[in-house]
C-alpha positions in Angstrom: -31.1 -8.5 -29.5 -30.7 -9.4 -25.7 -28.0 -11.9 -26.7 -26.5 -9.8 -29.1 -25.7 -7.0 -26.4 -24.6 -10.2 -23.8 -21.5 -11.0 -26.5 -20.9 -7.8 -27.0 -20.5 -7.0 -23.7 -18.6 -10.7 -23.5 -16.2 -9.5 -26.0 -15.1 -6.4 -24.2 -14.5 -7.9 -21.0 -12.6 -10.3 -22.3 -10.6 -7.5 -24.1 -9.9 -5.8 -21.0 -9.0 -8.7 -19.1 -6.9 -11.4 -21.0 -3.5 -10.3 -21.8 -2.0 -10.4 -25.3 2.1 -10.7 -26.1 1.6 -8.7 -29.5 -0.1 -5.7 -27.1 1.8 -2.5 -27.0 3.3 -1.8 -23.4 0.9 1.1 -22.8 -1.9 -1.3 -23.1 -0.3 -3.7 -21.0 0.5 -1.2 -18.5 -3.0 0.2 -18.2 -4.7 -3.8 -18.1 -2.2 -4.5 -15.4 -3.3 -1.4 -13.7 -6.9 -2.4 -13.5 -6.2 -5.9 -12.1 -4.5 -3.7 -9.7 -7.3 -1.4 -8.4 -9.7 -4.2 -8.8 -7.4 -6.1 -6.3 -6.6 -2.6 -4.3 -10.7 -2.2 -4.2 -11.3 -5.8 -2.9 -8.4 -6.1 -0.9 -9.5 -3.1 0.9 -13.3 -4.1 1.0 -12.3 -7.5 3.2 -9.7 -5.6 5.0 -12.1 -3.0 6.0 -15.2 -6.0 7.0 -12.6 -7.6 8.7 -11.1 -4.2 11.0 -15.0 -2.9 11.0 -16.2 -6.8 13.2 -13.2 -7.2 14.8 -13.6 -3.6 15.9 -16.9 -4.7 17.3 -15.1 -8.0 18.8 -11.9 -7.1 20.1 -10.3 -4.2 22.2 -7.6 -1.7 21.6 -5.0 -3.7 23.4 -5.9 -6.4 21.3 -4.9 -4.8 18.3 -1.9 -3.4 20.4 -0.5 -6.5 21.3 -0.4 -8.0 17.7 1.0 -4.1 16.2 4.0 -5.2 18.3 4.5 -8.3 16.9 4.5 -7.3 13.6 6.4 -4.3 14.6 9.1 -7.2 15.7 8.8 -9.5 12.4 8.9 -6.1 10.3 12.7 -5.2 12.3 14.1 -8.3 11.1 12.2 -8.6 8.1 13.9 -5.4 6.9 17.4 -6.2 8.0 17.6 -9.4 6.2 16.4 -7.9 2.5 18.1 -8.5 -0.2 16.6 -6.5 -2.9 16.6 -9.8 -5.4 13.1 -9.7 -6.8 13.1 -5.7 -7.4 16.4 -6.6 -9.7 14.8 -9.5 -11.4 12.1 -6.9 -12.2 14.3 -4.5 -13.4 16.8 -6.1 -15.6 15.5 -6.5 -19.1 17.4 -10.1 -20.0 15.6 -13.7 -19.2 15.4 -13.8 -15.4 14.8 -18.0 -15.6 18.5 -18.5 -14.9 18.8 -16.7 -11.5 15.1 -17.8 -10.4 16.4 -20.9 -8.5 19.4 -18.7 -6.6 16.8 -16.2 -5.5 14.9 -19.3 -4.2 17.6 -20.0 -2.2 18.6 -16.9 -0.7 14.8 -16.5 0.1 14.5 -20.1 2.0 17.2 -19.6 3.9 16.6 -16.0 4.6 13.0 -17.0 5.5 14.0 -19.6 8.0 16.8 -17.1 9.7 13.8 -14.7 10.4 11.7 -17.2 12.3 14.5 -19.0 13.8 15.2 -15.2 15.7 11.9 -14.4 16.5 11.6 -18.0 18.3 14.8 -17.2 20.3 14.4 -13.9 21.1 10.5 -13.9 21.4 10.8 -13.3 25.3 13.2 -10.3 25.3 11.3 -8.5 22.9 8.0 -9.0 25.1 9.8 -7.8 28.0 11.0 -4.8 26.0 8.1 -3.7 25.3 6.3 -4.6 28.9 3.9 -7.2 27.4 4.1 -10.8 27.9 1.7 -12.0 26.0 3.7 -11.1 23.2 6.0 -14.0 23.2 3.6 -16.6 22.5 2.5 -15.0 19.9 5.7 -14.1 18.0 6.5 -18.1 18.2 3.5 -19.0 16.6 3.9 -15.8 14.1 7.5 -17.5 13.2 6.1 -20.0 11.7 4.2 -18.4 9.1 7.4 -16.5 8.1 8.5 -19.8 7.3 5.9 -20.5 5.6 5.8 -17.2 3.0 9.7 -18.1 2.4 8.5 -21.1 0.9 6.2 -18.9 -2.1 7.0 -19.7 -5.4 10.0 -17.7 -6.5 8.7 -17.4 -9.9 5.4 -14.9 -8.9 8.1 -12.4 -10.1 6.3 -12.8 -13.7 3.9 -11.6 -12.7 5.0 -8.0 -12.2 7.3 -8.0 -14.7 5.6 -9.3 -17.4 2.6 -7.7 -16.3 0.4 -10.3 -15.8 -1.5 -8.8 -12.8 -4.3 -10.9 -13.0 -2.4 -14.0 -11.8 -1.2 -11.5 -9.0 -5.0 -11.0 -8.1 -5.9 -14.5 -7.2 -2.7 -14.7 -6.0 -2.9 -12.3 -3.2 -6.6 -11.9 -2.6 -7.2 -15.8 -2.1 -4.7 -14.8 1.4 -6.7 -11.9 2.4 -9.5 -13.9 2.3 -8.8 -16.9 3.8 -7.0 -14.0 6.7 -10.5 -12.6 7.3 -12.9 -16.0 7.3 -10.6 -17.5 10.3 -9.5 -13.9 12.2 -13.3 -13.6 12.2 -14.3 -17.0 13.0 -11.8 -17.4 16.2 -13.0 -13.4 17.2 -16.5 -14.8 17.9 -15.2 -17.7 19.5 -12.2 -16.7 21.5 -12.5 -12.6 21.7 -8.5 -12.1 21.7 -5.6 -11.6 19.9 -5.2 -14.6 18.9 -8.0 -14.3 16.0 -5.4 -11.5 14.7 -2.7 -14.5 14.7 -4.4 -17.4 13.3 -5.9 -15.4 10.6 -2.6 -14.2 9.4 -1.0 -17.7 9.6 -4.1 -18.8 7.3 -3.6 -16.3 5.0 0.1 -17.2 4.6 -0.5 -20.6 4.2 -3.4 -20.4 1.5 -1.2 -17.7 -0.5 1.7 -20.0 -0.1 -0.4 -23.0 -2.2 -2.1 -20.7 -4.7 2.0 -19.3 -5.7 2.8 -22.9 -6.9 -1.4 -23.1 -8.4 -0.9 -19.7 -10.7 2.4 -20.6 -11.8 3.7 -23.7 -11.9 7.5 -23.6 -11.4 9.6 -26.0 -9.1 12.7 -24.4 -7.9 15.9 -26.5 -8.1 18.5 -26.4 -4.8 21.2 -24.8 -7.2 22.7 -21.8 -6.3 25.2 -20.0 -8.4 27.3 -17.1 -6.7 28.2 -15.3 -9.5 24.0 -14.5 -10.2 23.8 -13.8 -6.7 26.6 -10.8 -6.8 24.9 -9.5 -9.4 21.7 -9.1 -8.3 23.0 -7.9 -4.8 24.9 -5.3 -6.7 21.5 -3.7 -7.8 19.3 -5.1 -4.8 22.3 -3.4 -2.4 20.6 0.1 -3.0 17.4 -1.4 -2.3 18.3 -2.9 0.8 19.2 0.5 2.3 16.0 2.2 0.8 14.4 -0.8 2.7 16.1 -0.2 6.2 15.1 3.1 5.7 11.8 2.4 5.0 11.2 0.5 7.5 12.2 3.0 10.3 10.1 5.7 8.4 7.0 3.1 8.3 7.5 2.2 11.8 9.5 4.2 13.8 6.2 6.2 15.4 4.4 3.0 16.0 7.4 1.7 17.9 7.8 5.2 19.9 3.6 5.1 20.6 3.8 1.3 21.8 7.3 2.1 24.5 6.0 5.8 25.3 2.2 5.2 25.9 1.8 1.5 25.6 -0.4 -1.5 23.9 -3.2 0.1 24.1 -2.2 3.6 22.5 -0.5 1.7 20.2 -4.2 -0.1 19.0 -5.6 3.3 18.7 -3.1 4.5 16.6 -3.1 1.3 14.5 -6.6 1.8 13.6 -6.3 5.3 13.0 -3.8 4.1 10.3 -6.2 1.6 8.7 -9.1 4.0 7.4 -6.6 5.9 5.3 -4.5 3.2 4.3 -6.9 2.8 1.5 -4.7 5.4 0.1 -2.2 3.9 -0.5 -1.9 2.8 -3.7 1.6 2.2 -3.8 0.7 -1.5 -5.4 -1.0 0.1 -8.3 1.9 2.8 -8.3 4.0 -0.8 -9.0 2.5 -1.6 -12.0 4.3 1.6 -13.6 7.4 0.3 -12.5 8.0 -2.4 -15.3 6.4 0.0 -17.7 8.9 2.4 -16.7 12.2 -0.1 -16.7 10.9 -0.8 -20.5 11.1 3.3 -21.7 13.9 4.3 -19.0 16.3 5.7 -21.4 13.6 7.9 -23.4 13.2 11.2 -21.3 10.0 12.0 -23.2 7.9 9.1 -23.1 9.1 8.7 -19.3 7.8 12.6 -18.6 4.9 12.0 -20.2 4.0 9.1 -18.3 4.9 10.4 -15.3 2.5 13.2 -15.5 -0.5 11.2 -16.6 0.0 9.3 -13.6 0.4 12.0 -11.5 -2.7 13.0 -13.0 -4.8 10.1 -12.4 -3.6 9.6 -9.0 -4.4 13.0 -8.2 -7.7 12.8 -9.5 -8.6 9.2 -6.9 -7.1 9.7 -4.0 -7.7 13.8 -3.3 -11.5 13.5 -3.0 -11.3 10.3 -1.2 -9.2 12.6 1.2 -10.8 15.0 1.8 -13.9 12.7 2.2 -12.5 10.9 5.6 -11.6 14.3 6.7 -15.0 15.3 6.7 -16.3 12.0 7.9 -14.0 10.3 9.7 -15.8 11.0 13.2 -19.2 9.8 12.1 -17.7 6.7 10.9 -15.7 5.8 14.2 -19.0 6.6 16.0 -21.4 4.6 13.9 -19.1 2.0 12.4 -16.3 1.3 15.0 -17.8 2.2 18.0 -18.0 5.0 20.4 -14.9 3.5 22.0 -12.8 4.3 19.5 -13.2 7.7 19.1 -9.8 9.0 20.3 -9.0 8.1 16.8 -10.6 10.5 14.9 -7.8 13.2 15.0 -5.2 10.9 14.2 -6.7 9.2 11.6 -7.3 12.8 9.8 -4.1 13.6 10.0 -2.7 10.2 8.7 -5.0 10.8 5.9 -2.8 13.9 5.0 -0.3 11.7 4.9 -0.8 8.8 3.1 -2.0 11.3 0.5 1.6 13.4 0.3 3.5 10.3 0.5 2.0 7.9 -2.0 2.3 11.0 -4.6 6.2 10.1 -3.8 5.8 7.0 -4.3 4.3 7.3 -7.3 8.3 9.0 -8.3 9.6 6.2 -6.3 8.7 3.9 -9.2 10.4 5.7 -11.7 13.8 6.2 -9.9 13.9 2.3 -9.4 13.0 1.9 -12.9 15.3 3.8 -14.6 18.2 2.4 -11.9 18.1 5.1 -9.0 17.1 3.7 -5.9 19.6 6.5 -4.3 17.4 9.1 -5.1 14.7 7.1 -2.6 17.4 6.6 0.6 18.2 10.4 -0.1 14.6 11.4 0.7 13.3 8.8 2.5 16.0 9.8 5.2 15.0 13.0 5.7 11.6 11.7 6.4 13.4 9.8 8.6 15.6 12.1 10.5 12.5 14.8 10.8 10.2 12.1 12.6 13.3 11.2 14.7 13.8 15.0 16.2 10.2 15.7 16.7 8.3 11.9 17.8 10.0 12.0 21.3 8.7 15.3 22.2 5.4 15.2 20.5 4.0 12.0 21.5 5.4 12.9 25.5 3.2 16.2 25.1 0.4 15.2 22.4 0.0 10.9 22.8 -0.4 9.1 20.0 -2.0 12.5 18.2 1.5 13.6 18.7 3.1 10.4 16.7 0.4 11.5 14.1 1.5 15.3 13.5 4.8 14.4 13.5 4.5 11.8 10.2 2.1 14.1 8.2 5.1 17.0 8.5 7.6 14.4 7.5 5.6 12.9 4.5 4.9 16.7 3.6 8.2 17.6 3.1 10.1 14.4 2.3 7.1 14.3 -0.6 8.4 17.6 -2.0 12.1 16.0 -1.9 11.0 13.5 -4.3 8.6 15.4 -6.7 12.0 17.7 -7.3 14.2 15.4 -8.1 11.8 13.7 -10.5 11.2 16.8 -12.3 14.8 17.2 -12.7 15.1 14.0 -13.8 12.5 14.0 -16.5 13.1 17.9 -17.5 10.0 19.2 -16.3 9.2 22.7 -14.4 7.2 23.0 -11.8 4.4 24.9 -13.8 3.6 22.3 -15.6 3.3 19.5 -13.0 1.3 21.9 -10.9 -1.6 22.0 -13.6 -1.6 18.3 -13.4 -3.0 18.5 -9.8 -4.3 21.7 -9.1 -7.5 21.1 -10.3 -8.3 18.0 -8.6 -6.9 19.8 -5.4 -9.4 22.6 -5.9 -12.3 20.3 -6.6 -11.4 18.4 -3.6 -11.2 21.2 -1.4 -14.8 22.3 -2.5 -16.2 18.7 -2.5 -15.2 18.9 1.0 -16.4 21.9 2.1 -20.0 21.6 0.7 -19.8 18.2 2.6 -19.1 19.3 5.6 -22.2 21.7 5.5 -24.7 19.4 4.0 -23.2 17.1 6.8 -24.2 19.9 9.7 -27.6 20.0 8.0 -28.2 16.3 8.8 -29.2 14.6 11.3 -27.1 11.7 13.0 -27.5 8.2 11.7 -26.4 5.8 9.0 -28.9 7.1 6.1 -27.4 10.5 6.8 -23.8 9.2 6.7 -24.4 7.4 3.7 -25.8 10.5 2.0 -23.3 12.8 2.6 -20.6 10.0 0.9 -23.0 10.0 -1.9 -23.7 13.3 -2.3 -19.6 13.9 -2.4 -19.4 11.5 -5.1 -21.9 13.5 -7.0 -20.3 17.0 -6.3 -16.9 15.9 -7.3 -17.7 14.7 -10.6 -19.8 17.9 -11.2 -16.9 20.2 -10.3 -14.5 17.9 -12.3 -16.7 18.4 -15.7 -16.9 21.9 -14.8 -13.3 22.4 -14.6 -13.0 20.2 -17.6 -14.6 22.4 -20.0 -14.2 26.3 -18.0 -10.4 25.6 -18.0 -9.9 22.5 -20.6 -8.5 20.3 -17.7 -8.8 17.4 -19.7 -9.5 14.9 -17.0 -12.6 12.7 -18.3 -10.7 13.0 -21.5 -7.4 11.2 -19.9 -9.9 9.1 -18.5 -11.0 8.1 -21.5 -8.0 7.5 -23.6 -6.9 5.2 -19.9 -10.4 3.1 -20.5 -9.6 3.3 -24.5 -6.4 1.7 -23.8 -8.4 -1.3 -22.1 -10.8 -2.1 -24.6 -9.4 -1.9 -28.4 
């Protein structure tokens, strides 16, 4: 009996977790989403370990001092994309041809990068009044080198959906960042654990691209592939500038207005409710979506499932750091980090708003729309750059904070309209996608907060209150479920049906 339940349960994970041609692409789409979350959840799991000792280990200017180095690689980063592999993803012919062209434009764009960053490594230091920094974008340089050198053909990956190749892809880096960040913390207690873990990382991921898939690009470039794919990566490249000034742009303000050490606060206020975003399991719809772009049905349809579903994760989880997020600075961070708690709430808000646009993000790239993203993305944009100056000079880094939850709020609206439009859906019927798992949410959260005042301090009672959330939210989920046929476990079930048969 014992080994008949063992095969059986065998059988079904190998179902949910070996990928079949013959599959239908809704299958696919959901097996790819799994690998996904599974790689979202881990990733997240070392991440978090990894901020939670270093925490312990390091101070605030630490972190400070390495936010402004990536804040420099992520400037030229930006300005030297060229939107090649989001084309490859979205045309639907054999991408083989142009694979070795796309090698080349990232090798050489790879070695521009850290040839700049070398150069002008003491101007941006003195720019931003730290020294230190310089050092430590020269030896950063080199592992931008390094991930130009990834193999080019990792693109399979997303676009055949073959996300479990993406998982020990990408998760073999994250770990090998947080064994040697955390080995050089205990030995050297400095930045330079935050630099030598991300050059591992690179490396590691670097060897496992050419382990996973084994192509060897060929020093051939054609000119005539590369026009084409600029002519669709050309949109992306200004979503991408955009983006970047949006992602950044209140970091960079913090780290000139109040300096490395703000900067670190605000930094790891971002980190708690970065496990949020789920933009990378937003990107397994994107392929799914290139597939079915011309059928307006099929593509409403799976937008509001999705919608659903990520409505249903991340507004609980939400709400839950809300209510939390002071006990855990104080009994996992430290008491010295405590100036984050605001900012970190507030940063919650919005990562929540904006990775609901990016969930319609996707679907405009899919379907060949990147506009649609510069369009909205630049109001974000424009809002943060009228209101960061004057904030942060009057609030800190809380200021920085306010200032990108109004922006993601109403930039987020921006791109749930134009989606509707796009798929020829009203507003009434997206609302009752969400509105439910709002509600619950918002009660979950409330009841938490209370039980929470109840208890005393301490790790068992912190623990319990996450629990107990847990516990409510499914309650209140399965009691909106059958008082007003939500439908949620049901779309739960049909997602987990898709993995198994």
């Amino acid at each position: 009996m014992i080994g008949i339940v063992k095969t059986s349960m065998f059988n079904t994970a190998k179902k949910i977790f070996t990928f079949d041609s013959s599959e239908s692409l809704s299958k696919k789409t959901a097996k790819g989403s799994l690998w996904l979350l599974i790689f979202r959840i881990s990733d997240q799991i070392f991440r978090l370990v990894k901020t939670i000792i270093l925490a312990r280990l390091l101070v605030p200017s630490d972190f400070g001092l390495f936010g402004v180095t990536l804040l420099a690689v992520s400037l030229v980063d930006t300005f030297s994309q060229s939107g090649f592999l989001q084309a490859l993803v979205h045309k639907k012919d054999d991408i083989r041809p142009y694979l070795d062209t796309s090698f080349i434009v990232q090798l050489f764009r790879g070695a521009a990068i850290a040839l700049m960053l070398f150069i002008f490594a003491p101007f941006i230091a003195s720019f931003f009044g730290a020294k230190e920094v310089t050092a430590i974008l020269r030896v950063i340089s080199i592992g931008i080198f390094i991930q130009s050198l990834n193999n080019i053909a990792v693109i399979y990956f997303s676009k055949e959906l073959e996300f479990q190749k993406y998982f020990v892809f990408q998760i073999s880096g994250t770990l090998a960042d947080l064994f040697v960040s955390v080995l050089f913390a205990v030995i050297f207690r400095n930045v330079w654990a935050l630099v030598f873990g991300f050059l591992a990382g690179t490396t590691l991921r670097c060897v496992v691209s050419y382990m996973v898939y084994f192509y060897v690009p060929r020093f051939r470039f054609d000119f005539e592939k590369a026009k084409e794919l600029f002519g669709y990566g050309k949109w992306v490249f200004g979503s991408n500038i955009v983006g970047f000034f949006v992602t950044q742009i209140d970091s960079f303000f913090v780290a000139k207005l109040s300096g490395v050490t703000s900067l670190g606060f605000y930094q790891m206020a971002y980190k708690i409710p970065s496990i949020l975003g789920l933009e990378i399991l937003a990107g397994a719809t994107f392929p799914a979506y290139s597939k079915i772009q011309d059928d307006t049905q099929r593509l409403r349809d799976a937008y509001l499932k999705i919608i659903k579903l990520f409505s249903f994760i991340l507004m609980p989880v939400a709400g839950g750091i809300f209510v939390v997020a002071a006990d855990f600075v104080k009994l996992v961070l430290g008491a010295e980090w405590l100036p984050a708690v605001w900012p970190m709430r507030l940063l919650t808000l919005a990562t929540l708003a904006w990775t609901i646009a990016v969930v319609s993000d996707y679907m405009f790239l899919a379907i060949g729309k990147p506009n649609i993203q510069v369009r909205w993305t630049s109001v974000k944009l424009l809002i943060m750059l009228a209101l960061l100056y004057p904030f942060i000079s009057m609030y800190g880094f809380l200021g920085a904070a306010i200032v990108v939850f109004i922006g993601s709020l109403l930039a987020t609206f921006g791109f749930v309209f134009e989606a509707l439009r796009i798929i020829k859906c009203n507003l009434i019927k997206f609302s009752s996608n969400i509105i439910f798992s709002f509600l619950d949410a918002l009660v979950m959260s409330i009841l938490v907060y209370l039980l929470r005042r109840c208890l005393p301090d301490g790790i068992v009672s912190f623990l319990l209150v996450i629990f107990s959330g847990i516990i409510i939210y499914f309650i209140l989920t399965y009691a909106t479920d059958k008082l007003f046929k939500n439908k949620m476990f049901p779309l739960l079930k049909e997602s987990m049906g898709l993995l198994i048969k």
